[in-house]
C-alpha positions as CSV (number, residue, x, y, z in Angstrom):
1,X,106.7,0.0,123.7
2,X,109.7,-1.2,124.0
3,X,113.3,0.2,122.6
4,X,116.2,-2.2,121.6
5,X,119.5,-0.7,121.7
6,X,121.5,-0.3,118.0
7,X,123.5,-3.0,117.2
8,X,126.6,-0.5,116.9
9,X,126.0,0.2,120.7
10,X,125.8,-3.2,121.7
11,X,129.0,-3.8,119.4
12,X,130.9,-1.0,121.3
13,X,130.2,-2.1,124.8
14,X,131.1,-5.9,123.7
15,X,134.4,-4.5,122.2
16,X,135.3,-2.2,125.4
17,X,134.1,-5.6,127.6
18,X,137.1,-7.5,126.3
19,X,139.8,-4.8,126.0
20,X,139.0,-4.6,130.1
21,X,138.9,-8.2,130.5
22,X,142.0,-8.5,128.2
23,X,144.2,-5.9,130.6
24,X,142.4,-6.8,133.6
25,X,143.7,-10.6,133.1
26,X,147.5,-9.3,131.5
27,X,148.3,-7.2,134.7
28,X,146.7,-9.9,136.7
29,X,149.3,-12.8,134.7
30,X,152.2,-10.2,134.9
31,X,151.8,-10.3,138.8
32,X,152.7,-13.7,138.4
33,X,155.6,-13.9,136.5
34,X,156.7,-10.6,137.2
35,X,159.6,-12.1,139.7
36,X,161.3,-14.1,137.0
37,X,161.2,-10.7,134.7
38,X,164.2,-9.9,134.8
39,X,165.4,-13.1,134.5
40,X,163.6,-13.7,131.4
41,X,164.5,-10.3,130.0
42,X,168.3,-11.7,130.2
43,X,167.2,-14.7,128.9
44,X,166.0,-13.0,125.8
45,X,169.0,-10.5,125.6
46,X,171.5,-13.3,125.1
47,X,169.6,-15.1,122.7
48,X,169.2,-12.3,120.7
49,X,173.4,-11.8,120.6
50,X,173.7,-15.6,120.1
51,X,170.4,-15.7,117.7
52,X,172.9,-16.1,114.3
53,X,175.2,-18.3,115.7
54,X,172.0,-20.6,116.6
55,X,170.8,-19.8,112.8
56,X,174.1,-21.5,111.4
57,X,173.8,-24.5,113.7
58,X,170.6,-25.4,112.6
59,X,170.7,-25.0,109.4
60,X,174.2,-27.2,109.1
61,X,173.0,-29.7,111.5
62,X,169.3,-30.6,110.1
63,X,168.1,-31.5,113.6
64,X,165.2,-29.3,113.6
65,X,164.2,-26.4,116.4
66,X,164.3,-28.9,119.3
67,X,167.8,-30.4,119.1
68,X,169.2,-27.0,117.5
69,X,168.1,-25.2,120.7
70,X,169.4,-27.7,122.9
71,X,173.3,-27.7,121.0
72,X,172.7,-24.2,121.6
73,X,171.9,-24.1,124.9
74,X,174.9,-26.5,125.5
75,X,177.2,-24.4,123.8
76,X,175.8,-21.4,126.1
77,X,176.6,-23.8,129.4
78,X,179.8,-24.5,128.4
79,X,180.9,-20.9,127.6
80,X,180.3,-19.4,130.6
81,X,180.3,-22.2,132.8
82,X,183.9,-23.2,132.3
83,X,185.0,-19.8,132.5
84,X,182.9,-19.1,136.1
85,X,184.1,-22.9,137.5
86,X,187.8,-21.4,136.6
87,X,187.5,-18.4,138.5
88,X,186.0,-20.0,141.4
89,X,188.9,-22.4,141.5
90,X,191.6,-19.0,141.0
91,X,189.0,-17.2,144.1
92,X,189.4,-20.0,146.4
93,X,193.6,-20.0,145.9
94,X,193.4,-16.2,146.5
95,X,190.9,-16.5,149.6
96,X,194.1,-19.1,150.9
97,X,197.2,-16.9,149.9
98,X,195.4,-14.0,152.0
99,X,194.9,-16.5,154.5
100,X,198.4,-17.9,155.1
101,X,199.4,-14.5,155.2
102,X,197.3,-13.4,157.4
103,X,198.2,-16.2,159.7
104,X,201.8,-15.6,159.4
105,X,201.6,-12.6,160.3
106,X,199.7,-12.9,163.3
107,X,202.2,-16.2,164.5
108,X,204.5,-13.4,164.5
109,X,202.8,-10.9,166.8
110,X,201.8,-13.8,169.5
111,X,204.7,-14.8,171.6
112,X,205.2,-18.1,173.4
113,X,203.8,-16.8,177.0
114,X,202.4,-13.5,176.9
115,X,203.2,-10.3,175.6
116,X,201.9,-6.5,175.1
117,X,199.8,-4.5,173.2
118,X,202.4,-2.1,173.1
119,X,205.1,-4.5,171.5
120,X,202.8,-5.1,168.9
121,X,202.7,-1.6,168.2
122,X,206.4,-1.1,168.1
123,X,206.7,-3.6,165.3
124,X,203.6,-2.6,163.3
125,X,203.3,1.6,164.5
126,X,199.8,1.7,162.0
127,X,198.2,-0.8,164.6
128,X,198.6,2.8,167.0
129,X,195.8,4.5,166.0
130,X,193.5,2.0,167.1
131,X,194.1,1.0,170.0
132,X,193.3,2.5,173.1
133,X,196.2,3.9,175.4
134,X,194.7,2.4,178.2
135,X,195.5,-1.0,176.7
136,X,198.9,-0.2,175.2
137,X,200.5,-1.8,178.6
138,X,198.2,-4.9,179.6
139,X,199.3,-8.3,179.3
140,X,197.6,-10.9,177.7
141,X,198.2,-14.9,177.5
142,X,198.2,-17.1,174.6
143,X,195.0,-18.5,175.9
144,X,193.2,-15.5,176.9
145,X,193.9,-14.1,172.8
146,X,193.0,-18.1,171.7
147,X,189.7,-17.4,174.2
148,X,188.4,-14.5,172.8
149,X,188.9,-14.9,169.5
150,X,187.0,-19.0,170.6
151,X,184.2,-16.3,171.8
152,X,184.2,-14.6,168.7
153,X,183.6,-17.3,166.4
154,X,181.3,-19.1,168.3
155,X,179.0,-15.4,168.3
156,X,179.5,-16.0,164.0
157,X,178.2,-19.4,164.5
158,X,174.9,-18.8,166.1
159,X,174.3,-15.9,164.2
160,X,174.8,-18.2,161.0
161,X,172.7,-20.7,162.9
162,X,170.2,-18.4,163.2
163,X,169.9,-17.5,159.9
164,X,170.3,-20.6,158.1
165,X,166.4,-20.2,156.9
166,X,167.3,-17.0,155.4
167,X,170.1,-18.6,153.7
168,X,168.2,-22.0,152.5
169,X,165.1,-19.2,151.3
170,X,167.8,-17.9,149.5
171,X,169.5,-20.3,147.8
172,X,166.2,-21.8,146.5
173,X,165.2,-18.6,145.0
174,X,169.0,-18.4,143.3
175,X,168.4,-22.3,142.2
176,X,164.5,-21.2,140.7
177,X,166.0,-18.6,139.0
178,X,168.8,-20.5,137.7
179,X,166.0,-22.8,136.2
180,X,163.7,-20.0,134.6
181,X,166.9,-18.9,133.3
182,X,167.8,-21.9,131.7
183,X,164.2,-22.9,130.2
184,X,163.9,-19.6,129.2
185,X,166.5,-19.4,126.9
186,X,165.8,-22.7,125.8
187,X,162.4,-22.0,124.8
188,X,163.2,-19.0,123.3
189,X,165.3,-20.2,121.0
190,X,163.2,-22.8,120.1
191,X,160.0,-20.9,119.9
192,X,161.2,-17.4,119.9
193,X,160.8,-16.4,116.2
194,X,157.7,-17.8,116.2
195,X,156.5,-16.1,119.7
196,X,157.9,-13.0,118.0
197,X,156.1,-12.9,114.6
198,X,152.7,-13.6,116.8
199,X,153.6,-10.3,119.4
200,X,154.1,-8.1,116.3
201,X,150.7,-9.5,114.5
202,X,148.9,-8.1,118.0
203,X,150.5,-4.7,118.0
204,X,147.6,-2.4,116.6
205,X,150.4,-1.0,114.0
206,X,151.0,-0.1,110.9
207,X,153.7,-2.7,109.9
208,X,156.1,-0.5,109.5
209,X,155.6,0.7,112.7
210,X,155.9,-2.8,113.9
211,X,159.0,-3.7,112.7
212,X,160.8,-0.2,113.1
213,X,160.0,-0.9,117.1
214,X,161.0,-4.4,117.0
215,X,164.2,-3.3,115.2
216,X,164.8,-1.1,118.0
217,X,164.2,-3.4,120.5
218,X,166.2,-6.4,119.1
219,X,169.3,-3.3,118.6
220,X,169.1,-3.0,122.7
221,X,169.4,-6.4,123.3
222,X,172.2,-6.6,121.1
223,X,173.9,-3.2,122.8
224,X,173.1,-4.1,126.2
225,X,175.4,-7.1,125.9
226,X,178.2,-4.8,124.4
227,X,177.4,-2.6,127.1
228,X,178.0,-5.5,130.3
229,X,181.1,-7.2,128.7
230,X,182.5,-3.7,127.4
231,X,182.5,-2.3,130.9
232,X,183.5,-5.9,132.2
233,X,186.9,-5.5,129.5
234,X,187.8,-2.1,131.3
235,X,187.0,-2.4,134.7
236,X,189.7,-5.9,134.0
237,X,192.0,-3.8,132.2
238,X,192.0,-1.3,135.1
239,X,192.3,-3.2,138.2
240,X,195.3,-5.0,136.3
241,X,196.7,-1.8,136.2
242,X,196.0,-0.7,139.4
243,X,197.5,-4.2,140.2
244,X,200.7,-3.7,138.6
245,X,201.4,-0.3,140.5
246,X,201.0,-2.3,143.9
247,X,203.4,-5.1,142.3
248,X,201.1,-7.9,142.7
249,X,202.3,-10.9,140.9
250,X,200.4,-12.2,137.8
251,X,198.2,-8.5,137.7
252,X,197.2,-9.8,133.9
253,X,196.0,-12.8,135.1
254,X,194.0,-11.1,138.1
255,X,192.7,-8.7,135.4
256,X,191.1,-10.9,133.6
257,X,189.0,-12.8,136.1
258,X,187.8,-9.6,137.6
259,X,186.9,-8.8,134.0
260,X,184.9,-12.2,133.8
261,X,183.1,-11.4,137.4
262,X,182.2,-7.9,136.6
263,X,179.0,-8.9,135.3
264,X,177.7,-10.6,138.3
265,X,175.4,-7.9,140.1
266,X,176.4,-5.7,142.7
267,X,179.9,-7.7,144.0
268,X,181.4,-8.5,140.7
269,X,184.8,-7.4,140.2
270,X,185.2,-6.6,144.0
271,X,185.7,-10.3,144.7
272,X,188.8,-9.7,143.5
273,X,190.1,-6.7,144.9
274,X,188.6,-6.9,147.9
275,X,191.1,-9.9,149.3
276,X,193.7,-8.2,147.4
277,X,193.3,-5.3,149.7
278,X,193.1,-7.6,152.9
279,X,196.1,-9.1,151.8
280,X,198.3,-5.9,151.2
281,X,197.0,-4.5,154.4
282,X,198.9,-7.4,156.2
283,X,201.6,-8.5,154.3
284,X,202.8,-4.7,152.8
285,X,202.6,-1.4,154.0
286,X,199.4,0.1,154.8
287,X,199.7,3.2,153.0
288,X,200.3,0.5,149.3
289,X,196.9,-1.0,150.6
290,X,194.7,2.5,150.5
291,X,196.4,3.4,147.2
292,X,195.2,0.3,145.8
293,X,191.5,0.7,148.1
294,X,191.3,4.2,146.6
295,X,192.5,3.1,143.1
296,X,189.5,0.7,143.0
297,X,186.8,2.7,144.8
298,X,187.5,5.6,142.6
299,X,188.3,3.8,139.4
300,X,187.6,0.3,139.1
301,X,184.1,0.3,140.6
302,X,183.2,3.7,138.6
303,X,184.6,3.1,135.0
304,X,181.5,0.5,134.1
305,X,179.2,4.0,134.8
306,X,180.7,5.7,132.2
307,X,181.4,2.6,129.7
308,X,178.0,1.0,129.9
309,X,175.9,3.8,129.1
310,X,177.8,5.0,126.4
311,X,178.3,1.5,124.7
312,X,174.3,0.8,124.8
313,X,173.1,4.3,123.9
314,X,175.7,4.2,121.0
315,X,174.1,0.7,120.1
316,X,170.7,1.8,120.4
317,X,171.2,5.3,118.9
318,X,170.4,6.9,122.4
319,X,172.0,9.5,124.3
320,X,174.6,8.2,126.7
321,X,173.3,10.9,129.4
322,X,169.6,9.7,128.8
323,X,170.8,5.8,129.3
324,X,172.9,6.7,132.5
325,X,169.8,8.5,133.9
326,X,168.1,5.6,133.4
327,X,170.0,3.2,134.8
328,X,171.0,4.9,138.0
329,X,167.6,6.3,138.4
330,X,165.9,2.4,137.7
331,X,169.3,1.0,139.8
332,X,168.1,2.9,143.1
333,X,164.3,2.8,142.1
334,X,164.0,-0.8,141.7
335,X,167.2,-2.7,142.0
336,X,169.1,-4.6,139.8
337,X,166.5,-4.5,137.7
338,X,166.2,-1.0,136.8
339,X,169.8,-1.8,134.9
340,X,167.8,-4.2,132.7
341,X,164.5,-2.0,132.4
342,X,165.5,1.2,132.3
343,X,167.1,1.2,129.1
344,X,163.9,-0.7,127.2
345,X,161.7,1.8,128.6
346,X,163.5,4.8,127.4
347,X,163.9,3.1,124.2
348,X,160.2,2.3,123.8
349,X,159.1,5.8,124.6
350,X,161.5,6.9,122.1
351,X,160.3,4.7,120.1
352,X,156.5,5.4,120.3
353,X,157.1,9.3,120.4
354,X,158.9,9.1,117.0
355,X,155.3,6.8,115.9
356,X,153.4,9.5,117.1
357,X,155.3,12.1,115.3
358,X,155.0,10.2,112.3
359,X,150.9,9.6,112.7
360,X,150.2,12.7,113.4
361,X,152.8,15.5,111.8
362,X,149.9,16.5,109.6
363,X,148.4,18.4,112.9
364,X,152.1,19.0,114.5
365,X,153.3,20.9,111.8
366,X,150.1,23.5,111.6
């Protein structure tokens, strides 16, 4: 005799069959794309601060989704890249003032024939620490200096010879990225309503549920990019202080493009300060170039800690102290991309702790 098994069971083991499958083959896809994730997570934060703007275009232009997200996209090229091809050109006149000066002063510690290591320390006494004393008194030629220093690029050379496949590796991974970047927020403005409204119908939620978490995650986008260009607007407004007090011509002007780099990861601002330092260390006094070192160690580099956090967890109604833990913990955890992640997940556990308390505070509050 045989026994068939009930329908409901059969039903069950179908429906657990394809929630495995289903996460088996997400994880497996996220593996995929899961270098470009924090590209496209960027992608998606600026279209949701430019979302309006793109909203008004198309609906005074008439040109439909594909031509309003491409004006869009334009206008998005055009505002940062004019902006970014400026400070490059401003960068490059900087890297050549600190140059010249550098040189300059340099002509004026080489003598025609040969000279001492202990003139040179007469006429600059901060050069004393360090150099040895058993070098204070040797001679040295024009073209012994001209020799070593031949010596000394020629060891850069090979090294940079040696590592030109690191460097091409790299710069194809900056170009790919660039290229997600750009289809990405193409495609999201486009298709991004539309890719939203179908994630939200999948979300086994109540719709309120559903749209209280997509409110919250479409408020971080929008805080996140308060947070990056507020911190950018005071980490400018203190180096041009900081530049001021060291009397460095056009400090306003200096400001402001270390306010526009800030948000590039990791050097940001300091390709800035960092030849401005160089070049006060050889054309002033030494003790004006660690004032201005310290000033933007301690301040300049520092201030976007205290700005960012409090400017995204004010956005996203979460504690400034949670969102700093977060960031600093994702920053050393998993890179730049903790900065961009850390945030999102405390706001989504936030987010689906107050959905629990809401389902079930019947059986909380017994």
């Amino acid at each position: 005799m045989t026994h068939s098994r009930p329908d409901h069971a059969i039903e069950g083991l179908q429906k657990y069959f394809l929630l495995g499958m289903l996460i088996l083959l997400i994880v497996t896809l996220f593996s995929f794309i899961a270098p470009f994730a924090a590209t496209l997570f960027m992608a998606a934060v600026i279209v949701a601060s430019v979302y309006p703007v793109h909203k008004k275009i198309k609906a005074k232009t008439n040109w439909g989704k594909t031509a309003s997200a491409f004006l869009t996209l334009l206008l998005i090229i055009v505002v940062f890249l004019v902006p970014l091809t400026l400070v490059s050109m401003a960068i490059v006149g900087q890297a050549a003032d600190a140059y010249y000066g550098i040189r300059s002063v340099l002509s004026t510690m080489i003598v025609p024939e040969e000279y001492q290591l202990s003139t040179i320390i007469e006429n600059y006494p901060w050069l004393e620490r360090f150099i040895p004393e058993t070098l204070r008194n040797t001679a040295w030629s024009v073209q012994e200096v001209f020799g070593v220093a031949g010596d000394f690029v020629k060891t850069i050379s090979n090294f940079l010879v040696q590592q030109t496949a690191t460097i091409l590796n790299s710069l194809f991974i900056f170009v790919l990225q660039l290229v997600i970047f750009l289809l990405g927020l193409f495609y999201l403005l486009r298709d991004g309503e539309g890719t939203m409204d179908y994630v939200k119908s999948l979300l086994p939620l109540s719709s309120e549920h559903r749209n209280q978490l997509w409110t919250k995650i479409y408020d971080l986008m929008r805080s996140i990019v308060y947070g990056i260009f507020g911190a950018a607007v005071a980490q400018g407004l203190i180096l041009g202080i900081g530049l001021s007090l060291v009397g460095v011509e056009n400090a306003a002007f200096w400001g402001a493009i270390g306010a526009l780099l800030s948000p590039i990861p990791y050097v940001g601002v300091a390709l800035v300060w960092i030849p401005i330092v160089v070049t006060l260390f050889f054309q002033q006094s030494v003790f004006v170039a660690l004032f201005f070192l310290f000033w933007c160690l301690a301040l300049v580099a520092n201030i976007d800690n205290i700005v960012k956090p409090y400017l995204i967890g004010m956005g996203a109604a979460l504690h400034p102290f949670g969102v700093m833990l977060v960031i600093f913990g994702g920053i050393l955890a998993f890179g730049f991309k903790g900065l961009i992640f850390g945030p999102l997940i405390l706001m989504m556990t936030l987010a689906f702790l107050h959905i629990y308390e809401l389902e079930y505070q019947d059986v909380l509050k017994k």
